[in-house]
C-alpha positions as CSV (number, residue, x, y, z in Angstrom):
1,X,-19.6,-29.1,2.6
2,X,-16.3,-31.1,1.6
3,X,-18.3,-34.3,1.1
4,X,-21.1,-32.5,-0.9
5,X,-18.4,-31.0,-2.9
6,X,-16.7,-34.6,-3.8
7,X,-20.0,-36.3,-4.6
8,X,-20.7,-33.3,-6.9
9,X,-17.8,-34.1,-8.8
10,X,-18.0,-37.5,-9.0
11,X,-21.7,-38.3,-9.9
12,X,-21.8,-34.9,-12.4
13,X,-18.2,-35.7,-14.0
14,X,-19.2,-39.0,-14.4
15,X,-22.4,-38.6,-15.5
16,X,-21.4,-35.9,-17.8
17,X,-18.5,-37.8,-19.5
18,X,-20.4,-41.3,-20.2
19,X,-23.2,-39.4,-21.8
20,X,-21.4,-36.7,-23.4
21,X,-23.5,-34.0,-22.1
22,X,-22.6,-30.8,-20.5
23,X,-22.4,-30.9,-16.8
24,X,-25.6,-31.1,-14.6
25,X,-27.2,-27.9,-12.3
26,X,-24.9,-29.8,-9.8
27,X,-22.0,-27.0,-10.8
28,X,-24.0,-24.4,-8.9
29,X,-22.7,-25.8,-6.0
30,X,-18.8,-25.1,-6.6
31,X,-19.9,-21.5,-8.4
32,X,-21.9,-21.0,-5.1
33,X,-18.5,-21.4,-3.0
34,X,-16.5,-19.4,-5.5
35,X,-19.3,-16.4,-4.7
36,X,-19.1,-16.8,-1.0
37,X,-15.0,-17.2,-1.4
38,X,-15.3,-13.3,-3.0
39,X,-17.7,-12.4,-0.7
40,X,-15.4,-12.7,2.2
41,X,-12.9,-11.0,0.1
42,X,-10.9,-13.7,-1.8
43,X,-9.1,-12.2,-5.0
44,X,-9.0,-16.0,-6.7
45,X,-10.4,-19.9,-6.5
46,X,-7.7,-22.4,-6.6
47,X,-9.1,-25.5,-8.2
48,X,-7.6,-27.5,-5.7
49,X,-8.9,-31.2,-7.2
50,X,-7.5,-31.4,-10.7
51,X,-11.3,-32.8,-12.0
52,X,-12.8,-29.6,-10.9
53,X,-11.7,-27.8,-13.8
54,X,-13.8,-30.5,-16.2
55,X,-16.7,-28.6,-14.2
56,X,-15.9,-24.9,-13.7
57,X,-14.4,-22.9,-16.4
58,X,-13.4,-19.4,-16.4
59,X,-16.3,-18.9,-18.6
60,X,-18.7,-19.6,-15.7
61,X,-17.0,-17.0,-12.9
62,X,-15.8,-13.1,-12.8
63,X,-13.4,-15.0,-10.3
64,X,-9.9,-15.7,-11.3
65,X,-9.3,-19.3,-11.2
66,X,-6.3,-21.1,-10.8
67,X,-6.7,-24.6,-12.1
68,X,-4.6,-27.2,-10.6
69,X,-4.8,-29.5,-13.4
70,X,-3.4,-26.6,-15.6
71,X,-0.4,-25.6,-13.3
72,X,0.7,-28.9,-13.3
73,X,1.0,-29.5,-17.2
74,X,2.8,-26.5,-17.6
75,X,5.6,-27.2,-15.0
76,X,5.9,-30.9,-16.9
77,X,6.2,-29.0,-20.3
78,X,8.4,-26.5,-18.7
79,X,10.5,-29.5,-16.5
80,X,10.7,-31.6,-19.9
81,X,11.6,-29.0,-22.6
82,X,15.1,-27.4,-23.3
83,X,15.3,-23.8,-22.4
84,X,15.1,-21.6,-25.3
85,X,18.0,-19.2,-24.8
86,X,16.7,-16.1,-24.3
């Protein structure tokens, strides 16, 4: 499933940036995990991949997600910037 996964991403991201069209039906496939992950119980999707998020949105899942992509810019912001004294 892992391979099917990365050649999702790649050939839709790519495909989807270069023609500056929305995604392909390809997504279903990473919505279809997120269903089975809350299926089996899971309370969230981490978008482990930081490209993912180019795909899935939180638009597209009653799922929380937890993009990687987005974690790490905030703890850069938060790293770089002064603390505002509280």
């Amino acid at each position: 499933m892992a391979d099917a996964l990365l050649h999702v991403l790649g050939i839709d991201l790519e495909r989807s940036l270069l023609s500056k069209q929305s995604p392909g039906s390809q997504v279903i496939s990473y919505l279809g995990v997120i269903d089975r992950l809350a299926g089996r119980g899971a309370q969230a999707a981490v978008l482990g991949c930081t490209e993912i998020g180019l795909l899935v949105g939180q638009s597209d899942t009653p799922m929380p997600l937890i993009d990687s992509a987005l974690v790490h810019a905030l703890w850069a912001v938060d790293a770089v910037l002064p603390r505002v004294a509280r």
